[in-house]
Residue, then its C-alpha position, 0 to 999 in steps of 0.5 A: x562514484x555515488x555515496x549514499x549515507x542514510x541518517x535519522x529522519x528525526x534526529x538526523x545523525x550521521x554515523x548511527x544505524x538505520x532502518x527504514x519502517x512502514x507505516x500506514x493509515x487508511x490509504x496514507x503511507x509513510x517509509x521513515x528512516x529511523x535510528x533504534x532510539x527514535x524507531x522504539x515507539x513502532x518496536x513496541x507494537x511490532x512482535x518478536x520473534x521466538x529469536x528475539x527477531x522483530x517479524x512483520x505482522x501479518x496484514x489482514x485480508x482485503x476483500x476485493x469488491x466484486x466486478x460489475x457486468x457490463x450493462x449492455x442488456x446482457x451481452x458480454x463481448x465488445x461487439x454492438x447491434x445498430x439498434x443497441x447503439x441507436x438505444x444509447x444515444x436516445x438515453x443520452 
């Protein structure tokens, strides 16, 4: 049998409820544990709910950057001619 009690990453006392946030910032990302004392800093820039529920905020779109084709004068297939593979080692 395994008990999990889950307290504040920031006041660390047992017994009051939790709730685990995201954050992020560029490419760093942190998951705190937080109380509602301590998590009221992040309630502050997260939007309510027309019930008084807190909803997540749309995340904006991230454009993927497109995939480069293969410089391999053209051919799209994994296979290569002896001549093609004589070039390369010419331009190594």
């Amino acid at each position: 049998m395994e008990i999990v009690i889950q307290v504040c990453d920031v006041c660390e006392k047992v017994g009051k409820p939790v709730k685990q946030y995201g954050v992020s910032e560029d490419d760093r990302v942190a998951k705190p544990v937080l109380c509602a004392d301590d998590a009221a800093p992040l309630e502050r820039f997260l939007p309510k709910a027309p019930g008084g529920k807190v909803v997540a905020a749309a995340r904006p779109a991230t454009k993927r950057p497109a995939k480069k084709a293969a410089a391999r004068g053209g051919r799209q297939s994994g296979v290569m001619t002896m001549e093609e593979i004589e070039a390369q080692k010419r331009k190594s």
